[in-house]
N, C-alpha and C positions, 0 to 999 in steps of 0.2 A: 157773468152777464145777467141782468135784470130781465125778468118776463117784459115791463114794459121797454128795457133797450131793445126785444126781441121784435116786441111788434112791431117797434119803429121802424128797426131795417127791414121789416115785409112789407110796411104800407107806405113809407115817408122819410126811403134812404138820406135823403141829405139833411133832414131834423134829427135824424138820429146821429148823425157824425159829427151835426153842429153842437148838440147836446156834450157830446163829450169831448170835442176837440177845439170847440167855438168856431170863428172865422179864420180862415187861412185856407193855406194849399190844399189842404186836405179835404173841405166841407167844398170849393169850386170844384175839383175832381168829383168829386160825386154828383155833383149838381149836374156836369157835364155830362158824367154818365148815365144818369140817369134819364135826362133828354134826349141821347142819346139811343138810351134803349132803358127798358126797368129793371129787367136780368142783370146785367152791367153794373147799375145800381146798387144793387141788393148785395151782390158778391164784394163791393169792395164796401159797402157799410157792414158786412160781417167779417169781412177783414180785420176793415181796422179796427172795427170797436172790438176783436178778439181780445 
């Protein structure tokens, strides 16, 4: 994982998931989540960009 993959998922969860997954199920999920809450966010854009 890239320092800037890093900072993305700390500041701007769903441009970092969309960065490496583009659009689909996975960048709405995070979107979601992250409106939801930022913590939420964050956990599943270092998820999945693991």
């Amino acid at each position: 994982m890239s320092l800037l993959t890093i900072i993305l998922n700390i500041l701007l969860p769903p441009l970092a998931v969309f960065m490496k997954h583009g659009l689909g199920t996975t960048f709405l999920i995070s979107v979601v989540l992250t409106i939801i809450g930022w913590i939420p966010g964050v956990i599943h854009a270092f998820i999945v960009n693991n």
